[in-house]
One Martini backbone bead per residue (centre of mass of N, CA, C, O) as a GRO file, in nm:
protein
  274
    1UNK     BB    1   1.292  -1.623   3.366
    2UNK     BB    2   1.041  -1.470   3.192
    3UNK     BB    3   0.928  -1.372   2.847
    4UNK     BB    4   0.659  -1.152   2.759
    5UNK     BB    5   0.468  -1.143   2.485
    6UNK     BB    6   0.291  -1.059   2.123
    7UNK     BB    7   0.029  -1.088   1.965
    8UNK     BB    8  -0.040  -0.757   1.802
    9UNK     BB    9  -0.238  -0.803   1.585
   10UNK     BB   10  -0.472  -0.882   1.814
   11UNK     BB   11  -0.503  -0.565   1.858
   12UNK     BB   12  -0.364  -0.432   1.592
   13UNK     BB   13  -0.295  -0.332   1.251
   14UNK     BB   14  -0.132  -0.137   1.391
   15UNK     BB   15   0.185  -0.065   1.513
   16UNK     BB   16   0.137   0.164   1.707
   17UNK     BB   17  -0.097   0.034   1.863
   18UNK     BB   18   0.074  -0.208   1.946
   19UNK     BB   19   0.282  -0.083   2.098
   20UNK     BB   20   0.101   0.100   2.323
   21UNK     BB   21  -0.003  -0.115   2.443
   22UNK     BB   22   0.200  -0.292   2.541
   23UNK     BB   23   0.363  -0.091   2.700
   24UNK     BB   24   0.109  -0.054   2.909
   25UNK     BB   25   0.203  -0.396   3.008
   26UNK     BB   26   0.503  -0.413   3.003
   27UNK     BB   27   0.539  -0.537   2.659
   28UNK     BB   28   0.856  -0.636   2.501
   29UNK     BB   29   0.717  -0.799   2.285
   30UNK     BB   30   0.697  -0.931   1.960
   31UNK     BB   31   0.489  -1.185   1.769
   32UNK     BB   32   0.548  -1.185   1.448
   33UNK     BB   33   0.268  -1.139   1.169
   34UNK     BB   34   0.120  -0.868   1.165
   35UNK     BB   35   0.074  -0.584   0.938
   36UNK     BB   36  -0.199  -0.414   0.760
   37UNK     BB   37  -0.300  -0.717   0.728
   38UNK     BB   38  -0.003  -0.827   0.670
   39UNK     BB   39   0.182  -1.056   0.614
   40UNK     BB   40   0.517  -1.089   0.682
   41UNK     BB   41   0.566  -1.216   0.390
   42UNK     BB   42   0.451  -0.972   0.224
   43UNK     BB   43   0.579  -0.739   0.291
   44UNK     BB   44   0.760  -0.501   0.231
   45UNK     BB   45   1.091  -0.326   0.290
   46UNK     BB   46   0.968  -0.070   0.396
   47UNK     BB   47   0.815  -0.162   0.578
   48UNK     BB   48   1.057  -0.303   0.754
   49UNK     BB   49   1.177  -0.069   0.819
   50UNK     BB   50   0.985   0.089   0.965
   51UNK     BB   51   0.915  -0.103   1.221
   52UNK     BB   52   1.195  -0.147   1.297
   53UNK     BB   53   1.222   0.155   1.381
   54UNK     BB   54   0.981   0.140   1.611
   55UNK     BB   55   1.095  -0.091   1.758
   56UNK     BB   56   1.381   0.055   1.861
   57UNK     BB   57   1.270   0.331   1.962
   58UNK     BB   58   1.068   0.150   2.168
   59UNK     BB   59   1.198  -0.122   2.296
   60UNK     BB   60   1.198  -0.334   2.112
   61UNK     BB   61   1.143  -0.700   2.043
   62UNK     BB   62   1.164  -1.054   1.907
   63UNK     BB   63   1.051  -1.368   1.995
   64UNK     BB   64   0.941  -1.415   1.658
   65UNK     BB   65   0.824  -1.550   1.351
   66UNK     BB   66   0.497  -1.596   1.282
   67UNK     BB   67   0.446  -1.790   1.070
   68UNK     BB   68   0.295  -1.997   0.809
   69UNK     BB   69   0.505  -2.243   0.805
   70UNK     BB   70   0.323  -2.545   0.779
   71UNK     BB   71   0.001  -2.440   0.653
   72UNK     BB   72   0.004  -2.687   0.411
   73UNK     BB   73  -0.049  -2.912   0.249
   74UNK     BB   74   0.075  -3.223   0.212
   75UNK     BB   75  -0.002  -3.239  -0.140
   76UNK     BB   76   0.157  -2.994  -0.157
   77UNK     BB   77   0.388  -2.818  -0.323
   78UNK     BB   78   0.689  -2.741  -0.185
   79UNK     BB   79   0.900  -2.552  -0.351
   80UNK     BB   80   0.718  -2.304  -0.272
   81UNK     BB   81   0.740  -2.284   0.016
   82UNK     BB   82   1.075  -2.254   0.067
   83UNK     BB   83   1.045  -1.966  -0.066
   84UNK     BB   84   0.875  -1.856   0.192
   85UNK     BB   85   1.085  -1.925   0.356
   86UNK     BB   86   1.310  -1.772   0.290
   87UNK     BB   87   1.154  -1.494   0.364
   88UNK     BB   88   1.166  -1.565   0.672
   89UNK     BB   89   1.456  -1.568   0.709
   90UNK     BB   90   1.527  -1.299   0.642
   91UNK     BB   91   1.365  -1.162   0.841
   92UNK     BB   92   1.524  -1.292   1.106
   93UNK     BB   93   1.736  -1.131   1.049
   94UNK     BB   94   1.698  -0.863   1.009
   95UNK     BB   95   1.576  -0.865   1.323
   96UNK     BB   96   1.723  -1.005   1.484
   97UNK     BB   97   1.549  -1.279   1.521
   98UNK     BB   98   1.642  -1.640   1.547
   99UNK     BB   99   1.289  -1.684   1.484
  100UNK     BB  100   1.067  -1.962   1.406
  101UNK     BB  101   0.731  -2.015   1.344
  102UNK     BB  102   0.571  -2.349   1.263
  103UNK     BB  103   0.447  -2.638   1.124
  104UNK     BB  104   0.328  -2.958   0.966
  105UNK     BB  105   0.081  -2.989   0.770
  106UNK     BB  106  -0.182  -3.072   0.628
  107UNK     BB  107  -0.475  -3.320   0.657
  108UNK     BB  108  -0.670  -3.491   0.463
  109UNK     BB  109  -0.984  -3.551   0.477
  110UNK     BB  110  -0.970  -3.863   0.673
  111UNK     BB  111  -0.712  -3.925   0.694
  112UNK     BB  112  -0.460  -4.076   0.800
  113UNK     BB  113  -0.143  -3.952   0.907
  114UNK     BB  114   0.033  -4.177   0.866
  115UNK     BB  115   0.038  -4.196   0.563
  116UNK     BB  116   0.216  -3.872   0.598
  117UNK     BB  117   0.486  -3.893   0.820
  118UNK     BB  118   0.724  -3.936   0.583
  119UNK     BB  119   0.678  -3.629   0.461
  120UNK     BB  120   0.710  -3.477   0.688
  121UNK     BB  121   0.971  -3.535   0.784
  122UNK     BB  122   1.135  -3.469   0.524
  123UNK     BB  123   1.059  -3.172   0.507
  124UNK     BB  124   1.163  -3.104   0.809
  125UNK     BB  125   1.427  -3.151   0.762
  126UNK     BB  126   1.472  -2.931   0.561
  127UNK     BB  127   1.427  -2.693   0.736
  128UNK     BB  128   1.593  -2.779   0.958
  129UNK     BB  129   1.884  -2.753   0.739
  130UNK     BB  130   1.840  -2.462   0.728
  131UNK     BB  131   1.835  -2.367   1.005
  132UNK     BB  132   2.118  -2.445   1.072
  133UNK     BB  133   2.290  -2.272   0.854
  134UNK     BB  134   2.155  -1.996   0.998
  135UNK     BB  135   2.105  -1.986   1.318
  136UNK     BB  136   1.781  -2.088   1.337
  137UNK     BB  137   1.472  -2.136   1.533
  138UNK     BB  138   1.258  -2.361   1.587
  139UNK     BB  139   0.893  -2.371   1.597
  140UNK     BB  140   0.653  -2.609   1.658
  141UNK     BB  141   0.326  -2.604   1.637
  142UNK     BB  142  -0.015  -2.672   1.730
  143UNK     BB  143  -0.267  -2.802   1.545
  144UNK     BB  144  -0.556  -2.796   1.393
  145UNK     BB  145  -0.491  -3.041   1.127
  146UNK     BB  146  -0.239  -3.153   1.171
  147UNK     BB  147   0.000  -3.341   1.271
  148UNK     BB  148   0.081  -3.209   1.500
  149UNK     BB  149  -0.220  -3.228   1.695
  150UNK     BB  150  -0.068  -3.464   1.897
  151UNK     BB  151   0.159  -3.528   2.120
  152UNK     BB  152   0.251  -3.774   1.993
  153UNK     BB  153   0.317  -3.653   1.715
  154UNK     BB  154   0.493  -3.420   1.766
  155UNK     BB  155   0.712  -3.594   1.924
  156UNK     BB  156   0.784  -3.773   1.686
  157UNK     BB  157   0.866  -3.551   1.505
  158UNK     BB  158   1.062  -3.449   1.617
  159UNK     BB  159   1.258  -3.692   1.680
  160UNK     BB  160   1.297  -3.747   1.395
  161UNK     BB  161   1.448  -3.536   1.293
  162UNK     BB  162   1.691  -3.456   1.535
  163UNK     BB  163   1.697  -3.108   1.584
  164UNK     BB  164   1.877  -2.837   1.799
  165UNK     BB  165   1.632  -2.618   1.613
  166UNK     BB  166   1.360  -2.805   1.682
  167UNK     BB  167   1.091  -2.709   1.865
  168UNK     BB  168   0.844  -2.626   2.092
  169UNK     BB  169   0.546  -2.508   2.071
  170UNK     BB  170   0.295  -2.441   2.305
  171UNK     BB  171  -0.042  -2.517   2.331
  172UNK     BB  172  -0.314  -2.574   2.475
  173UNK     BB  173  -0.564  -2.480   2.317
  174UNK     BB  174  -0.506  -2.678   2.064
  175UNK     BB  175  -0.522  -2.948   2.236
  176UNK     BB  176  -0.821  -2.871   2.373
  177UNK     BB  177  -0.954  -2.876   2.087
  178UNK     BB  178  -0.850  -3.238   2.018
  179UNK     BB  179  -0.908  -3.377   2.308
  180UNK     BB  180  -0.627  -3.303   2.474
  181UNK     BB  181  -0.431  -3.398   2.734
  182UNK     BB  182  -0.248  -3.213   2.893
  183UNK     BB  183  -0.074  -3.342   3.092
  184UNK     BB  184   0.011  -3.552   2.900
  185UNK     BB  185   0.159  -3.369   2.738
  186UNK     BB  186   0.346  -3.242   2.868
  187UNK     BB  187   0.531  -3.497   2.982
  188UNK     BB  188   0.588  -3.567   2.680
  189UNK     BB  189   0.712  -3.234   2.605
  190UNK     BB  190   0.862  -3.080   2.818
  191UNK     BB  191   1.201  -3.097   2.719
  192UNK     BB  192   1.060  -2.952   2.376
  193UNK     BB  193   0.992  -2.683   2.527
  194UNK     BB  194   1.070  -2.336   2.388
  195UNK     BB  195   0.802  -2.265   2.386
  196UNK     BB  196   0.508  -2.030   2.468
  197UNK     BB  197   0.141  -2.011   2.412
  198UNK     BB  198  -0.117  -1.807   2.522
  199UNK     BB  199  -0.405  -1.992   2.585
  200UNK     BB  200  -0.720  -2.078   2.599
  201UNK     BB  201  -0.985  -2.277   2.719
  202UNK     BB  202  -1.312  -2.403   2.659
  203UNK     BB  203  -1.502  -2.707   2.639
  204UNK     BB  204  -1.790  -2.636   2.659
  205UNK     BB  205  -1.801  -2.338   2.463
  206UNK     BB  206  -1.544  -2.356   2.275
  207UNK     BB  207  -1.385  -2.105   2.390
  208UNK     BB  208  -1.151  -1.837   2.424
  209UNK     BB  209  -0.983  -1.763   2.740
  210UNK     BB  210  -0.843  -1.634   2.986
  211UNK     BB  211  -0.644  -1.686   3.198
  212UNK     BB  212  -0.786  -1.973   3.379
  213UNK     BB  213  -1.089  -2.004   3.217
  214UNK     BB  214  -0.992  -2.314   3.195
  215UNK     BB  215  -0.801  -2.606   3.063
  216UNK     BB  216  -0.464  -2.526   3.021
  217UNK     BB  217  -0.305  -2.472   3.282
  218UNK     BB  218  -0.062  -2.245   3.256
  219UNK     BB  219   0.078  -2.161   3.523
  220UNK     BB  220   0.109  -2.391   3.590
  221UNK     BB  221   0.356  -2.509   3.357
  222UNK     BB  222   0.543  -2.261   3.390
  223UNK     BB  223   0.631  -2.296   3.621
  224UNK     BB  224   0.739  -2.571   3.574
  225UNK     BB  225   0.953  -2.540   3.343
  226UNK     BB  226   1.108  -2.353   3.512
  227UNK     BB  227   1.212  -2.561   3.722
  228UNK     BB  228   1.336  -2.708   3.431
  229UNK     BB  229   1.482  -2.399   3.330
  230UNK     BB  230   1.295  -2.218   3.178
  231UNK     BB  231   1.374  -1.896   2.992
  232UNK     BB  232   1.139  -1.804   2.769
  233UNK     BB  233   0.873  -1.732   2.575
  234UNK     BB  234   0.522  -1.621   2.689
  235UNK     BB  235   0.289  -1.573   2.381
  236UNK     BB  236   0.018  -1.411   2.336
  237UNK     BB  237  -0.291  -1.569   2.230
  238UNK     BB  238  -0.593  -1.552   2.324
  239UNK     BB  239  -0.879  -1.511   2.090
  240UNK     BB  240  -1.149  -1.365   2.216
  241UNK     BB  241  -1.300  -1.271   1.932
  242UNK     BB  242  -1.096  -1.445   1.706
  243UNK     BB  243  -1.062  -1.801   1.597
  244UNK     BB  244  -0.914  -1.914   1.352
  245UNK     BB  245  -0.736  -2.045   1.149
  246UNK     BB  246  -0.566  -1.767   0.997
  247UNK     BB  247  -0.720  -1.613   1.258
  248UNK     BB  248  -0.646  -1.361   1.523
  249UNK     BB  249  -0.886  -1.164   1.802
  250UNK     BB  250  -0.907  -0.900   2.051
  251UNK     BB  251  -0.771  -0.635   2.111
  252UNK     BB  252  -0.743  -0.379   2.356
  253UNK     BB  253  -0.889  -0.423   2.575
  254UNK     BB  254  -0.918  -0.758   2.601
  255UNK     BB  255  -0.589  -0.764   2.594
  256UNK     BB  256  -0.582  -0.668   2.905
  257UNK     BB  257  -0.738  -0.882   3.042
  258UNK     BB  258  -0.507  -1.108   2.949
  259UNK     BB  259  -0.256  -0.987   3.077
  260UNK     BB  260  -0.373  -1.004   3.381
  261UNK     BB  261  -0.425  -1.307   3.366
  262UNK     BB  262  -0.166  -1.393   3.353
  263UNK     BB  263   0.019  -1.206   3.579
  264UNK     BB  264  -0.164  -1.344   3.803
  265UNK     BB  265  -0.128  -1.643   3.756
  266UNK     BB  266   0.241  -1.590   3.821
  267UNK     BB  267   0.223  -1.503   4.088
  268UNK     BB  268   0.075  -1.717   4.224
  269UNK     BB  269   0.363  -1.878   4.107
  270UNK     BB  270   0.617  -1.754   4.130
  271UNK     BB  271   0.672  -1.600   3.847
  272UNK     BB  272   0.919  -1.461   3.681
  273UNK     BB  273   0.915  -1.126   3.475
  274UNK     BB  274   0.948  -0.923   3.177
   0.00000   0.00000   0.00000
């Protein structure tokens, strides 16, 4: 059985209608990113603590946290960022919830990303070994622009590490935006699949769209993951009114849409969720 979850934020910066739509489709998980437009690693301690009482109130949990980490250029400086990572692991302690969703570092426009790959190694080596002594586990995400953004790389980077703190968030639509074949991404890296994030794409209009009406072949992926043991969470990011760099958003509207076309595409593959 997976479990269900979602970027909350896409649906509204408010947490209470955050959590009220969710409740309204069934799902009791959120990859936090952010509350009242603020980044999770920005709110006060104030705000953190008022949200955790929401969350516990309201019977819900944390599937990850969706952390910024490893979303600057590869030739900006480290040490400002582990800062940064160090307020993400405490975020992960307080919510109880040892799960940080994390990047790979943008490659300077033009550059062969293999010229930074072993920056890149370095960098990901020190993440993973504060988070193997804090006892939390990372996902690594594929997107556009950063060095692991083709399955290739992904798996290289992973493999180079090669710590069993960290996984691979799978992205579909992050892939079919870069021309990656989904069904190759997946082969190459589904043993390294911890997480998977619920995304579809369709390649002609270049939008994200509710799952089943791209390219991203979900519900058979999920199917596959699940039959090889897969038993993690599949978290919502639709991203159907807005998908920038930095920020996406659904509405809550869209995000029924949303919501339907997975539960229904999980259906038809007899996949169990909660």
């Amino acid at each position: 059985m997976i479990t269900l979850s979602a970027f909350a934020d896409e649906i509204s910066p408010q947490p209470e209608e955050q959590i009220a739509v969710l409740a309204r489709h069934g799902i009791r998980h959120i990859e936090f990113r952010s509350i009242h437009g603020k980044n999770v690693l920005d709110l006060t301690e104030d705000e953190h603590q008022d949200f955790r009482n929401q969350l516990r109130q309201s019977g819900f949990g944390l599937s990850a946290i969706g952390s910024p980490i490893g979303k600057i250029k590869i030739t900006d400086p480290f040490e400002p960022h582990l800062e940064r990572y160090e307020i993400a692991l405490k975020i992960a302690e307080f919510y109880q919830a040892p799960r940080i969703r994390i990047f790979s570092f943008y490659m300077p426009e033009g550059d062969d990303p293999a010229i930074h790959r072993d920056e890149v190694v370095k960098r990901m080596k020190v993440l993973a070994g504060i988070a193997e002594k804090r006892g939390i586990k990372l996902f690594l995400e594929n997107e556009k622009g950063i060095y692991g953004d083709t399955a290739e790389r992904a798996h290289d980077l992973i493999t180079a590490v090669d710590s069993n703190v960290l996984g691979h968030a799978f992205d579909p639509a992050n892939y079919l935006e870069v021309g990656q074949d989904i069904d190759q991404a997946w082969q190459l890296l589904r043993p390294r699949v911890s997480h998977f994030h619920v995304k579809d794409y369709c390649t002609k209009t270049h939008k994200c769209v509710p799952t089943g009406e791209g390219e991203g072949q979900i519900p058979k992926l999920i199917a596959d993951a699940v039959t090889h043991g897969y038993h993690g969470f599949c978290t919502l990011e639709p991203h159907l009114v807005v998908a920038e760099k930095f920020y996406g958003f659904t509405g809550p509207e869209r995000f029924g849409d949303a919501a339907t076309a997975l539960k229904t595409g999980l259906d038809d593959k007899d996949v169990a969720y909660a």
